[in-house]
N, C-alpha and C positions, 0 to 999 in steps of 0.2 A: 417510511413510505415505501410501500410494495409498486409506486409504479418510477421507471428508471429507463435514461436513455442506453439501450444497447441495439446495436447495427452491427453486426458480421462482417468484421475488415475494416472495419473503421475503429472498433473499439479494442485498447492493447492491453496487454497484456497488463502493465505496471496500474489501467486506470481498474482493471477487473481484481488487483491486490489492492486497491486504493477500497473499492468498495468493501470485499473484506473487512479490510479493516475497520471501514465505519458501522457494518452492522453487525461484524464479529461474527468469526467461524460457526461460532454452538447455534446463529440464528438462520445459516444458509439455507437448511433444509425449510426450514415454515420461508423464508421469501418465496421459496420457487415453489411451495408449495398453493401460499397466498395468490401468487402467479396465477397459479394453475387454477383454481377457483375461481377467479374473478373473470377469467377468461371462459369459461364454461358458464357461469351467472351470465356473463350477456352472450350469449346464444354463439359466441364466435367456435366454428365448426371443429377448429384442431384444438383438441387444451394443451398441448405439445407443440408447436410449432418449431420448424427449424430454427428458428434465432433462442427461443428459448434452450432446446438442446444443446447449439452448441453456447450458450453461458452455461450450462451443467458441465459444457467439458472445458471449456476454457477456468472453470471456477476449481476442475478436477487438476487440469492442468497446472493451478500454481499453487495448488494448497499448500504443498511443502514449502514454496517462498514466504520468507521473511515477510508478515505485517502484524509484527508488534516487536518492540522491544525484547523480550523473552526468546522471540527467533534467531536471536544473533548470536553470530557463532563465537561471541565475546561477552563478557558481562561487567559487571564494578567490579568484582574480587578480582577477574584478571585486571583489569586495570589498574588496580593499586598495587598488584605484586609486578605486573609486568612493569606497568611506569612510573612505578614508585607514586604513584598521587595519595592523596588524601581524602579520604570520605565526606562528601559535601554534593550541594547540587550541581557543580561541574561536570561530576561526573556522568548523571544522568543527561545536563547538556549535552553531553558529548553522546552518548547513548543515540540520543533523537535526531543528533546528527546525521548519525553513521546507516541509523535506521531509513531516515529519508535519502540519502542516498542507495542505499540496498533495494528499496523499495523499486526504485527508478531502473535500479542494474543488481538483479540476484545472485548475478558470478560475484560481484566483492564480498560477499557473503564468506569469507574466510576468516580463521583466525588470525593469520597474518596478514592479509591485505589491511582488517580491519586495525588490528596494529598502528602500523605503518600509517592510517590515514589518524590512527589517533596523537600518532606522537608529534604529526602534520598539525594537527588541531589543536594541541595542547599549547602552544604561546597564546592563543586568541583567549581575551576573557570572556567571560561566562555569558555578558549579553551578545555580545558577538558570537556564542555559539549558538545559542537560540534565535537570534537574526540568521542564522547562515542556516540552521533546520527551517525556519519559517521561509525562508528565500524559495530553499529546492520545493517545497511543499508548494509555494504560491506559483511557481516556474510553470510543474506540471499541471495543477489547475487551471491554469491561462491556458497551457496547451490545449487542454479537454475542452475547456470553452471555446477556443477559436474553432476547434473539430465540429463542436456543436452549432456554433454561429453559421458554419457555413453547410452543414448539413440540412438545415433549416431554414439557411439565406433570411438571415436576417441580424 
C-alpha cells in the first residue's frame, strides 16, 4: 500500500527502518515513485512536496541501518565459533533478537556489543527468545500507534 502515515518530526527514525523493512530496500524507489503519480493523478499542485523530500532523506539517511537480519555485524557462523552453539533454530532466534533491538538503537550494531548481548541471551530458551523479539517489535509498534492516535485525536 503506497499510501502511509508520514509527518516531519513526528516520524523517527527506527519507524522509517521499520518501513524499510516491510516493503524492502529494492522496492523504495516505485513507493515514492507511486507517491509521486498519485499525487499529480489528482491535480494536487507539488508532486514533491516537503514531507515527501524529506522521507527521500530520512530513507537516505538510514539506509545503511540494519533492517534485516543479513545487516548485522554478526551472523550463525560467528556465533557457533564465537559461542561455541550448535546449528538449530536458536540461533536464528537469537538473530531476530539482536535484530529487533539494532533496529530500535543502530549504534549496537557491533561485533561485540552484539556478542555480549548474545552470550546475555543464551540461557533463555528458544521460545523465550522469540517472545523477547516479538516483545521489542510489539513495544515500538504501540509506540507508533500512540504517535498516531494522538496525531489524529482519536
Amino acid at each position: 500500500n503506497h499510501m502511509f502515515y508520514y509527518n516531519v518530526g513526528e516520524v523517527t527514525a527506527a519507524s522509517v527502518r521499520r518501513l524499510i523493512a516491510k516493503v524492502g530496500e529494492e522496492n523504495l524507489k516505485d513507493l515514492i515513485d507511486i507517491r509521486i503519480a498519485d499525487r499529480l493523478g489528482s491535480g494536487t499542485p507539488k508532486a514533491v512536496p516537503y514531507k515527501l523530500r524529506h522521507l527521500q532523506y530520512m530513507m537516505d539517511k538510514v539506509r545503511h541501518d540494519p533492517v534485516s537480519v543479513k545487516m548485522l555485524k554478526i551472523n550463525g557462523d560467528i556465533l557457533i565459533k564465537e559461542l561455541k552453539m550448535t546449528p538449530g533454530p536458536k540461533i536464528g532466534a537469537l538473530l531476530d533478537v539482536l535484530l529487533a533491538e539494532v533496529i530500535e538503537e543502530p549504534q549496537l550494531n557491533t561485533k561485540e556489543l552484539l556478542l555480549t548481548r548474545s552470550k546475555a541471551l543464551m540461557t533463555k530458551d528458544l521460545a523465550e527468545l522469540r517472545e523477547a523479539a516479538k516483545e521489542v517489535i510489539v513495544e515500538s509498534q504501540q509506540a507508533e500507534d500512540e504517535e498516531l492516535k494522538q496525531t489524529h485525536r482519536v
